[in-house]
GULUMMAR-186905 format. One line per 4 residues: number of its first residue (from 1); for each residue x, y, z of C-alpha. Coordinates in nm, 2 decimals, padded with zeros to 4 digits, m for minus. Last residue first. Layout:
% residues N
NUM = X:Y:Z ~ ...
% end
This chain:
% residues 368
368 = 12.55:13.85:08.90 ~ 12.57:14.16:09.16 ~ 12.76:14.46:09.17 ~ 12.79:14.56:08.84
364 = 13.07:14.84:08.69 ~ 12.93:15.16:08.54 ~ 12.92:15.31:08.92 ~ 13.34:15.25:08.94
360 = 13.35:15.50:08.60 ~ 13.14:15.75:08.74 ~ 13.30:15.75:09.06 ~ 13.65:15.75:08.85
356 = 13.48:16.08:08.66 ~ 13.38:16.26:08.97 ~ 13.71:16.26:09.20 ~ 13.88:16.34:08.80
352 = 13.66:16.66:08.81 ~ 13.78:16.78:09.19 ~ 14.13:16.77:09.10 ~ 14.08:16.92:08.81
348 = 13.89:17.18:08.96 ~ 14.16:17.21:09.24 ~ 14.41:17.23:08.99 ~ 14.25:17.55:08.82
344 = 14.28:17.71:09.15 ~ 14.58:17.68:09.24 ~ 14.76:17.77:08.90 ~ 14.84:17.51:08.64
340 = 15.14:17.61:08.41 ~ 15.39:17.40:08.48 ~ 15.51:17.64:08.77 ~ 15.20:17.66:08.91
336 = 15.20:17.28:08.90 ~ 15.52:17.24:09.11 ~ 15.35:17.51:09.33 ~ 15.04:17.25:09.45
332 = 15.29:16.96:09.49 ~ 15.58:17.14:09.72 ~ 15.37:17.27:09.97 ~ 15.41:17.71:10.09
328 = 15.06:17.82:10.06 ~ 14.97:17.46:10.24 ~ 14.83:17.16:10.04 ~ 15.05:16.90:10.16
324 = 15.08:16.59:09.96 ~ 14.76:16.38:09.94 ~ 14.90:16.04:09.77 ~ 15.26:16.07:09.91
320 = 15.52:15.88:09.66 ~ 15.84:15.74:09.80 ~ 16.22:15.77:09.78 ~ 16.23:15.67:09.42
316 = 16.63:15.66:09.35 ~ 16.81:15.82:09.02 ~ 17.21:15.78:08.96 ~ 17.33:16.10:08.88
312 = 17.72:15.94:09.00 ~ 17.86:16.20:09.15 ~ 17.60:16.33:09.39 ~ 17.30:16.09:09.40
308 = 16.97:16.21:09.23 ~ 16.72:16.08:09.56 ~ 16.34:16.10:09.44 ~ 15.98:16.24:09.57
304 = 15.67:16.16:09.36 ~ 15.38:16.40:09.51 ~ 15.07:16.21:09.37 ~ 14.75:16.29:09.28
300 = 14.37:16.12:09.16 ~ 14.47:15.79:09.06 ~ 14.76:15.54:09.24 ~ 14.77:15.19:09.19
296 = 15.07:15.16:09.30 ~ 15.26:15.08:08.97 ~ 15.06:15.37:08.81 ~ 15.27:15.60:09.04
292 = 15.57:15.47:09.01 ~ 15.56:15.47:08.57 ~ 15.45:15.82:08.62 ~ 15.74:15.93:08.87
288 = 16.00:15.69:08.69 ~ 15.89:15.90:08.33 ~ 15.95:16.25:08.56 ~ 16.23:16.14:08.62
284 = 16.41:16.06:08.30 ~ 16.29:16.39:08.18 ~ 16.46:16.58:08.42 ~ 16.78:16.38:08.38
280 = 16.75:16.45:08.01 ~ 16.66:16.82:08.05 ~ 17.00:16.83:08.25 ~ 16.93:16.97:08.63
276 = 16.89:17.30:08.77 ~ 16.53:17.19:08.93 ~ 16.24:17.37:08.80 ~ 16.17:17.52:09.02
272 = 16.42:17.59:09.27 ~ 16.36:17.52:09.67 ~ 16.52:17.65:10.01 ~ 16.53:17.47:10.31
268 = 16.43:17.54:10.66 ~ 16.49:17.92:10.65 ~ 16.11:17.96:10.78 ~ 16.14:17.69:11.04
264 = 15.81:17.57:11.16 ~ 15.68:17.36:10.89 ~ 15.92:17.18:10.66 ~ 16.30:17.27:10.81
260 = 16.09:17.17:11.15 ~ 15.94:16.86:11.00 ~ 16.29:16.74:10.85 ~ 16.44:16.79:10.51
256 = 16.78:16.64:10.58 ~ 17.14:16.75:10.72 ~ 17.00:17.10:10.78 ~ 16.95:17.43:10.56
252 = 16.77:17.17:10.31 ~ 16.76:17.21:09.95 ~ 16.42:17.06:09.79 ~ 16.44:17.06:09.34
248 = 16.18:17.07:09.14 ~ 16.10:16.90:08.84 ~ 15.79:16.98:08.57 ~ 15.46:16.84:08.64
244 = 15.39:16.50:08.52 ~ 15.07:16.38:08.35 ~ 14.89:16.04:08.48 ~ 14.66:15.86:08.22
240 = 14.44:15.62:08.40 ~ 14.35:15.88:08.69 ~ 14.58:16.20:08.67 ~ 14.80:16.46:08.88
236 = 15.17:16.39:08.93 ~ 15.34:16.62:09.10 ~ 15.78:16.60:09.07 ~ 16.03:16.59:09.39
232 = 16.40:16.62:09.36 ~ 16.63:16.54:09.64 ~ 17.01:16.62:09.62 ~ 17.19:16.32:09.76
228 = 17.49:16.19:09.91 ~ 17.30:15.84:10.06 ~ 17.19:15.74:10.37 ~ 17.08:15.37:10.39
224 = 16.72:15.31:10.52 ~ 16.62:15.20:10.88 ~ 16.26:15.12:10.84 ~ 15.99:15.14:11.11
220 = 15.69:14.88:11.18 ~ 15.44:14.93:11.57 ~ 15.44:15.29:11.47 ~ 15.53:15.63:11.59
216 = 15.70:15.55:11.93 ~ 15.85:15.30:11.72 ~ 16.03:15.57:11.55 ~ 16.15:15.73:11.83
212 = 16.33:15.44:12.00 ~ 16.48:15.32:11.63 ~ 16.63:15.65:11.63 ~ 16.77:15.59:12.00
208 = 16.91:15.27:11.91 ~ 17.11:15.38:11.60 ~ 17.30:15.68:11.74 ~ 17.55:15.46:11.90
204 = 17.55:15.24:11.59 ~ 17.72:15.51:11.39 ~ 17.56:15.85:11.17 ~ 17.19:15.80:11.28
200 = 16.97:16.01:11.09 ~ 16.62:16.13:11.24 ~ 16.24:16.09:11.10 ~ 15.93:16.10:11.39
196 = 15.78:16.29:11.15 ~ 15.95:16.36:10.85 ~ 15.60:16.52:10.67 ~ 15.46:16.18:10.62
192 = 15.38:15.85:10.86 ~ 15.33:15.48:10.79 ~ 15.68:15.30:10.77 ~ 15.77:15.51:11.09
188 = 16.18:15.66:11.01 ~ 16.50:15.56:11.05 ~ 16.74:15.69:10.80 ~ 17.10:15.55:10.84
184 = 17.46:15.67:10.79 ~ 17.58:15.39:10.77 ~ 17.64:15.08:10.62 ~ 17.37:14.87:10.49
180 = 17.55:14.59:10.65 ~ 17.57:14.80:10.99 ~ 17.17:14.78:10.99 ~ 17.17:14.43:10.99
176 = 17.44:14.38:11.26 ~ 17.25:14.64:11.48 ~ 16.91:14.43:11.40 ~ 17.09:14.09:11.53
172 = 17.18:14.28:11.86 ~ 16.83:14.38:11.85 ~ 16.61:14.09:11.82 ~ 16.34:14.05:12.02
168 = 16.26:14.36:12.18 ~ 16.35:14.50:11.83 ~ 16.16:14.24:11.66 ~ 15.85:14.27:11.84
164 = 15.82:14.69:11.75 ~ 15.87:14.53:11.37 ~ 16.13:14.59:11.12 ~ 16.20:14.68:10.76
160 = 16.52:14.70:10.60 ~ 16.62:14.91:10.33 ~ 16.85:14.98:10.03 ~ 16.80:15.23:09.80
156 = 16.52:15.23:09.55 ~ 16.55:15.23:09.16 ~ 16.24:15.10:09.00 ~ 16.17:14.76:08.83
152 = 15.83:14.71:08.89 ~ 15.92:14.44:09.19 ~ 16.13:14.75:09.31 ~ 15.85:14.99:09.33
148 = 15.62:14.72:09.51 ~ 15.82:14.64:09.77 ~ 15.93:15.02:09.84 ~ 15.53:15.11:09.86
144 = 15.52:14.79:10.09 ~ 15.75:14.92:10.33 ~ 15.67:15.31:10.34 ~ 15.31:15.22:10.41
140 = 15.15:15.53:10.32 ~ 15.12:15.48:09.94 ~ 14.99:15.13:09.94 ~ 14.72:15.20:10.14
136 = 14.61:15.48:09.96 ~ 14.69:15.29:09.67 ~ 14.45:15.00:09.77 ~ 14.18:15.24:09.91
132 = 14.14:15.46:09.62 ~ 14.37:15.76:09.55 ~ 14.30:16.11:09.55 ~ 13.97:16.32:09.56
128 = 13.65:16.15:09.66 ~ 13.27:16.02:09.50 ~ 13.07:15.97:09.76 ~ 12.94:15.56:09.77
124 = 12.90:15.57:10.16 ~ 13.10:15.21:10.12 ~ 13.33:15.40:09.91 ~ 13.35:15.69:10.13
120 = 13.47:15.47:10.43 ~ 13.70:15.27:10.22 ~ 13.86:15.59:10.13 ~ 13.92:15.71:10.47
116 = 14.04:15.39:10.60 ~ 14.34:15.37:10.24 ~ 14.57:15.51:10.43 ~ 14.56:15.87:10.40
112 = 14.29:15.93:10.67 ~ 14.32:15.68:10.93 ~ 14.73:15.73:10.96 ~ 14.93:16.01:10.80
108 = 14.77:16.36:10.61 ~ 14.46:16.42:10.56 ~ 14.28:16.69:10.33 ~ 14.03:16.46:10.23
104 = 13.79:16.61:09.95 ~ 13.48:16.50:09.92 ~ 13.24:16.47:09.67 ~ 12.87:16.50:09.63
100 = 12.75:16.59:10.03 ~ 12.42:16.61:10.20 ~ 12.47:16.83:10.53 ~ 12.35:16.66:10.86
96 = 12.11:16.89:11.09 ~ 12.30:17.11:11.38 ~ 12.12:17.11:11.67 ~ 12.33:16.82:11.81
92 = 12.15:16.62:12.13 ~ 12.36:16.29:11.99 ~ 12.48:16.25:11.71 ~ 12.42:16.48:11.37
88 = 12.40:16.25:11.00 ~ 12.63:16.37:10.71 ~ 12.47:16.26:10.43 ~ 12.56:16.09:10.12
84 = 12.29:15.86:10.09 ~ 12.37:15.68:09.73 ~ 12.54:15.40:09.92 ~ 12.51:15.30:10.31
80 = 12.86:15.39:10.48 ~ 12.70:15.66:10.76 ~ 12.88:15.97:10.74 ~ 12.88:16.10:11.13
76 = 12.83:16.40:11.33 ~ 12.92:16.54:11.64 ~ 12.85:16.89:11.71 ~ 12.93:16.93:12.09
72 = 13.33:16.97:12.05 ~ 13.67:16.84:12.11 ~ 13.91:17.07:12.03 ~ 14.12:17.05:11.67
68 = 14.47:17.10:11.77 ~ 14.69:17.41:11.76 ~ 14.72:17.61:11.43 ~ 15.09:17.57:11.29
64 = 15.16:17.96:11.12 ~ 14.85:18.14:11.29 ~ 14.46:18.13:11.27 ~ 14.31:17.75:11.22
60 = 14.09:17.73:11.49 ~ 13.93:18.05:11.41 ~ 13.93:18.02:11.05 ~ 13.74:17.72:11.07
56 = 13.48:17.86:11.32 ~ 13.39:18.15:11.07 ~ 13.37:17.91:10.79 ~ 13.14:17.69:11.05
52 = 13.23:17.37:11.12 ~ 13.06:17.02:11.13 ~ 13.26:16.76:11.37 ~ 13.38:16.42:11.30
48 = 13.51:16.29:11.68 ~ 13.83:16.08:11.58 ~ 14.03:16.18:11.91 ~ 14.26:16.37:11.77
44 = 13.94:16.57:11.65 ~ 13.80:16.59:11.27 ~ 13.71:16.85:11.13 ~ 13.42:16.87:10.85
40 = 13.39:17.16:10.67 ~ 13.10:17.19:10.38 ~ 13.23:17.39:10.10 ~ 12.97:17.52:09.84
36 = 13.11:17.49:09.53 ~ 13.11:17.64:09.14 ~ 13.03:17.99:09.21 ~ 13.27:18.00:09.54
32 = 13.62:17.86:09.35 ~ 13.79:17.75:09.61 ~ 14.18:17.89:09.66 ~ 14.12:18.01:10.01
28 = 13.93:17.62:10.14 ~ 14.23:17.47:09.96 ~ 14.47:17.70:10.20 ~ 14.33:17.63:10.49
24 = 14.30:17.28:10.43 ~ 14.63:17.23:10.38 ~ 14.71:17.43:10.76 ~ 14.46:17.21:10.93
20 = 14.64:16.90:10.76 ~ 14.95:17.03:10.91 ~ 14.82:17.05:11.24 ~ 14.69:16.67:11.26
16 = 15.01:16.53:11.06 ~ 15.09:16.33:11.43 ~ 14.76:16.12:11.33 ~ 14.39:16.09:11.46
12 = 14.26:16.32:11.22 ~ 14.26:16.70:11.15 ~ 14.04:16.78:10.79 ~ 13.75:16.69:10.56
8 = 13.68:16.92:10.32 ~ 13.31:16.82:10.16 ~ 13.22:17.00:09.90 ~ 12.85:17.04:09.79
4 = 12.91:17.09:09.44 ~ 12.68:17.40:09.32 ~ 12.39:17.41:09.12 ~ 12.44:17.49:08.73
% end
């Protein structure tokens, strides 16, 4: 059989730029070589696509956090006309396009994971790995995923959504809001991953300058209520049928799993797998983390991630990410080894149900 021409499409215009490099990595290692033929596509903070070499790749994306994607000569582009599926050069390029039958975005935050990626590869009509456009959207905005969870009956704690306008607007009213929910407080962008831009305030005197940060992420925040919890994640890997890894459980060094304790810090947090909790607690989230992610119209995978409050074992959906990291070291991709699903083995799958929802979205008729 001829090889899958694999797209791996990686960087972006988002504060996850380095830790996307570092996923791909690591899905790029774990590739099965006799069934496809990778073609690397980086992406600059800028939002210049360009074509890289293996030899390039590995290059730029030596050492624990790789630095930046440069800006580079070899621009291409995927034009969105169906059934092409071509990488096109720009400019004086001497590279020629590459012809590509799925994709796989390894991108992590804003104009990747947010549903713009996936709109752009179902216009070019490729099929790609993860969720469509509506729960990729969904998923990444923090505020509607919460919306949308509770209207289907799931736990969430408390929140409060705001706007960059209403903070300039109405801030003394916002401090009164956010001392109802009582404190301490999360603040964190409603459409970011990996805890950037995420700090805790513990009184109104921290309050202002973690709304300050967040906005500098995004034009809508949340301030969440802080609650004494152990946090559990599970995978979740499936189109219309989801299956559910086993539980794990994410113990942080620090007061919260940050990006440092994630990413830079090697004693960041420690993690057990499965989680050392009750078989009925375990399986009572694993059914929320497959009941959450049909609720947002999630297919492909999930990383479901939930609060199990100290004292009570009362059970909170914190949020699902719909391309969890991929790094040697991510939660999702060693939740499956542990449920018996190595690396490998889950990149095929992830890869096969890319190709059997294109299949099933060609079946349907476009025209009267």
């Amino acid at each position: 059989m001829a090889k899958l021409r694999l797209g791996i499409v990686y960087g972006g215009r988002s504060g996850e730029h380095e830790v996307s490099l570092r996923s791909a990595r690591s899905v790029l290692e774990a590739l099965d070589r006799n069934k496809y033929e990778p073609v690397l596509i980086g992406i600059d903070p800028e939002g210049r696509w360009h074509l890289h070499s293996e030899s390039e790749f590995k290059r730029l994306t030596e050492g624990p956090m790789p630095s930046p994607l440069p800006s580079g000569a070899d621009d291409v582009t995927l034009p969105p006309v169906p059934r092409q599926g071509e990488l096109l050069p720009l400019g004086p390029s001497s590279r020629t396009g590459a012809r590509l039958d799925v994709v796989f975005p390894v991108l992590h935050g804003p104009y990747g994971e947010d549903g713009t990626m996936q709109g752009l590869l179902e216009l070019a009509d490729i099929a790609y790995v993860g969720a469509g456009v509506l729960g990729s959207a969904v998923g990444m905005d923090k505020d509607i995923q919460k919306r949308v969870l509770r209207d289907a009956g799931l736990p969430i704690v408390d929140f409060l959504a705001l706007r960059a306008r209403d903070w300039t607007e109405r801030r003394e009213e916002i401090r009164e809001a956010a001392a109802a929910l009582r404190y301490p407080l999360f603040v964190k962008p409603a459409n970011l991953g990996s805890s950037v831009g995420v700090s805790k305030a513990r009184s109104p005197a921290e309050l202002d300058a973690a709304i300050e940060l967040a906005l500098q992420y995004d034009d809508k925040i949340l301030l969440e209520r802080g609650i004494d919890a152990r946090e559990i994640e599970c995978a979740v890997l499936g189109n219309l049928d989801p299956q559910v890894s086993v539980a794990g459980e994410v113990c942080p060094s620090e007061e919260f799993y940050s990006y440092e304790a994630k990413y830079v810090d090697d004693n960041g947090a420690t993690f057990a797998i499965p989680a050392p909790i009750s078989p009925e607690l375990s399986a009572a989230i694993r059914a929320m983390a497959a009941d959450a992610f049909v609720a947002i119209e999630c297919e492909g995978m999930a990383r479901a991630d939930f609060f199990l409050e100290r004292g009570t074992d009362r059970i909170y959906v914190n949020e699902l990410n719909t391309i969890p990291g991929f790094t040697s070291i991510s939660q999702y991709p060693r939740l499956w080894q542990a449920s018996g699903v190595p690396y490998g083995a889950l990149l095929d799958r992830l890869i096969e149900l890319a190709l059997e929802r294109h299949a099933r979205r060609r079946r349907l008729r476009t025209a009267r």
